[in-house]
VEXDREN-2710 file (C-alpha; in Angstrom, 1 decimal):
% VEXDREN-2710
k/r/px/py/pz
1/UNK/81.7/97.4/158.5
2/UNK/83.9/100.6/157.5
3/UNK/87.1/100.7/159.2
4/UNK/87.3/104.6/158.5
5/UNK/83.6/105.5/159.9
6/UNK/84.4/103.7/163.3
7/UNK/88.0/105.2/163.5
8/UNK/86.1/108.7/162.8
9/UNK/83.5/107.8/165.6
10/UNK/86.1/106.9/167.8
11/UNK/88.2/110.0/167.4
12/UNK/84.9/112.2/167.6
13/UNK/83.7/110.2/170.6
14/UNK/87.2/110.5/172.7
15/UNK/86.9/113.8/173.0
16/UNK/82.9/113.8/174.6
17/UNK/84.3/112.2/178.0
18/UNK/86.5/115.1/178.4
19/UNK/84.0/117.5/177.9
20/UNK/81.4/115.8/180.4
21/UNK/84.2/116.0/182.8
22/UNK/84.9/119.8/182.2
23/UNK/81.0/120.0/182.1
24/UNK/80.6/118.3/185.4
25/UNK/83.5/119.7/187.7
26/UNK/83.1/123.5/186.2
27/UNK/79.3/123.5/187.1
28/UNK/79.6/126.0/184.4
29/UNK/78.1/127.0/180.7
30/UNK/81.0/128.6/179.6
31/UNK/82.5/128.3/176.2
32/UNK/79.8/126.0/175.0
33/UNK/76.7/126.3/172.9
34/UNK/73.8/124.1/173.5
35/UNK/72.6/124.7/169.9
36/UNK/76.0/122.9/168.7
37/UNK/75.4/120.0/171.1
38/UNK/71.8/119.7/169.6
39/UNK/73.1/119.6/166.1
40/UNK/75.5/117.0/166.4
41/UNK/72.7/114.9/168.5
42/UNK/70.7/115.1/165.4
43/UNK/73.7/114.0/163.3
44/UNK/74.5/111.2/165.7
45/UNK/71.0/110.5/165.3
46/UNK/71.0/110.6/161.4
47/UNK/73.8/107.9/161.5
48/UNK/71.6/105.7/163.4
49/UNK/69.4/105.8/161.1
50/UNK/71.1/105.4/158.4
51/UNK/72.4/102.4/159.8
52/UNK/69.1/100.6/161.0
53/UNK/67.6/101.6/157.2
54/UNK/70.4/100.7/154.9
55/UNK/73.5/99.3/156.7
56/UNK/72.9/97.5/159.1
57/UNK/76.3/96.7/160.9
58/UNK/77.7/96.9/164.7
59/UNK/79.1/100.5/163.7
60/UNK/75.5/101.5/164.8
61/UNK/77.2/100.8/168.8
62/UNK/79.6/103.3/168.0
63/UNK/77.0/106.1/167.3
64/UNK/74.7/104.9/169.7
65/UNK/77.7/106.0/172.5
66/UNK/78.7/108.8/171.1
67/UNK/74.9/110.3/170.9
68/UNK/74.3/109.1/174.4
69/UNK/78.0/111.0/175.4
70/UNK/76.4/114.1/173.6
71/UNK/72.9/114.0/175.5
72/UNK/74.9/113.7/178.7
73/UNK/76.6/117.0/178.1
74/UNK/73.7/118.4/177.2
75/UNK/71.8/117.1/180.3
76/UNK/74.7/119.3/182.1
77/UNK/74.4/122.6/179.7
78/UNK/70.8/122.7/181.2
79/UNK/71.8/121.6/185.0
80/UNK/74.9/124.4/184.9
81/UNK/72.3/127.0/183.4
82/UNK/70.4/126.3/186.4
83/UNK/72.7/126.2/188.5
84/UNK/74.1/129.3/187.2
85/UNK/70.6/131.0/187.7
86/UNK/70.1/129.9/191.6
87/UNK/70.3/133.0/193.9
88/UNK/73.1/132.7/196.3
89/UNK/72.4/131.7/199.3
END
Protein backbone atom coordinates (compact mmCIF):
# COMPACT_ATOMS: atom_id res chain seq x y z
CA UNK A 1 0.00 0.00 0.00
CA UNK A 2 1.18 3.71 -0.77
CA UNK A 3 1.14 5.88 2.08
CA UNK A 4 0.98 9.01 -0.23
CA UNK A 5 -2.16 7.75 -2.49
CA UNK A 6 -4.25 7.08 0.73
CA UNK A 7 -3.18 10.42 2.40
CA UNK A 8 -4.25 12.03 -1.16
CA UNK A 9 -7.59 10.08 -0.97
CA UNK A 10 -8.14 11.07 2.41
CA UNK A 11 -7.55 14.79 1.85
CA UNK A 12 -9.69 14.61 -1.45
CA UNK A 13 -12.38 12.63 0.34
CA UNK A 14 -12.66 15.13 3.65
CA UNK A 15 -13.82 17.62 1.70
CA UNK A 16 -17.04 15.46 -0.07
CA UNK A 17 -18.92 15.32 3.44
CA UNK A 18 -18.88 18.94 3.51
CA UNK A 19 -20.22 19.32 0.29
CA UNK A 20 -23.13 16.71 0.72
CA UNK A 21 -23.93 18.79 3.69
CA UNK A 22 -24.01 22.16 1.81
CA UNK A 23 -25.79 20.05 -1.01
CA UNK A 24 -28.34 18.74 1.34
CA UNK A 25 -29.35 21.80 3.67
CA UNK A 26 -29.13 24.49 0.58
CA UNK A 27 -31.58 22.33 -1.53
CA UNK A 28 -29.80 24.25 -4.10
CA UNK A 29 -27.56 23.75 -7.51
CA UNK A 30 -25.66 26.60 -7.00
CA UNK A 31 -21.95 26.90 -7.54
CA UNK A 32 -21.65 23.36 -8.69
CA UNK A 33 -21.27 21.59 -11.97
CA UNK A 34 -22.67 18.13 -12.38
CA UNK A 35 -20.24 17.59 -15.34
CA UNK A 36 -17.27 18.05 -12.65
CA UNK A 37 -18.93 15.59 -10.28
CA UNK A 38 -19.15 13.12 -13.26
CA UNK A 39 -15.53 13.41 -14.12
CA UNK A 40 -14.13 12.78 -10.96
CA UNK A 41 -16.72 9.73 -10.56
CA UNK A 42 -14.99 8.33 -13.56
CA UNK A 43 -11.66 9.03 -12.07
CA UNK A 44 -12.63 7.45 -8.72
CA UNK A 45 -13.78 4.82 -10.89
CA UNK A 46 -10.40 4.48 -12.91
CA UNK A 47 -8.57 4.06 -9.52
CA UNK A 48 -10.71 1.12 -8.77
CA UNK A 49 -9.78 -0.27 -11.45
CA UNK A 50 -6.63 0.16 -11.49
CA UNK A 51 -6.48 -1.42 -8.27
CA UNK A 52 -8.63 -4.62 -8.86
CA UNK A 53 -6.26 -5.12 -12.34
CA UNK A 54 -2.82 -4.39 -11.09
CA UNK A 55 -2.63 -3.55 -7.42
CA UNK A 56 -4.54 -5.07 -5.52
CA UNK A 57 -4.37 -3.54 -1.95
CA UNK A 58 -6.95 -2.19 0.79
CA UNK A 59 -6.32 1.45 -0.82
CA UNK A 60 -9.18 0.20 -3.19
CA UNK A 61 -11.62 1.01 0.34
CA UNK A 62 -10.41 4.40 0.20
CA UNK A 63 -11.73 5.05 -3.48
CA UNK A 64 -14.56 3.00 -3.12
CA UNK A 65 -15.78 5.83 -0.31
CA UNK A 66 -14.84 8.56 -1.91
CA UNK A 67 -16.74 7.55 -5.35
CA UNK A 68 -19.70 6.53 -3.31
CA UNK A 69 -19.26 10.38 -1.39
CA UNK A 70 -19.21 11.75 -5.10
CA UNK A 71 -22.42 9.80 -6.38
CA UNK A 72 -24.17 11.06 -3.32
CA UNK A 73 -23.61 14.59 -4.31
CA UNK A 74 -24.50 13.96 -7.48
CA UNK A 75 -27.79 12.07 -6.40
CA UNK A 76 -28.44 15.69 -4.81
CA UNK A 77 -27.38 17.95 -8.02
CA UNK A 78 -30.28 16.06 -9.77
CA UNK A 79 -32.79 16.19 -6.54
CA UNK A 80 -32.00 20.20 -6.07
CA UNK A 81 -32.53 20.64 -9.98
CA UNK A 82 -35.77 19.26 -9.37
CA UNK A 83 -36.48 20.75 -6.70
CA UNK A 84 -35.46 23.86 -8.14
CA UNK A 85 -37.87 23.26 -11.19
CA UNK A 86 -41.18 22.40 -8.91
CA UNK A 87 -43.77 25.28 -9.27
CA UNK A 88 -44.50 26.89 -6.12
CA UNK A 89 -47.16 26.04 -4.42
Amino acid sequence: MSFFEITMLVCFGAAWPFSIHKAWTSRSTGGKSVAFLWVILVGYFAGIAHKVLHSRDLVIAFYALNALMVAIDIALWYRNRRLAAAPAC
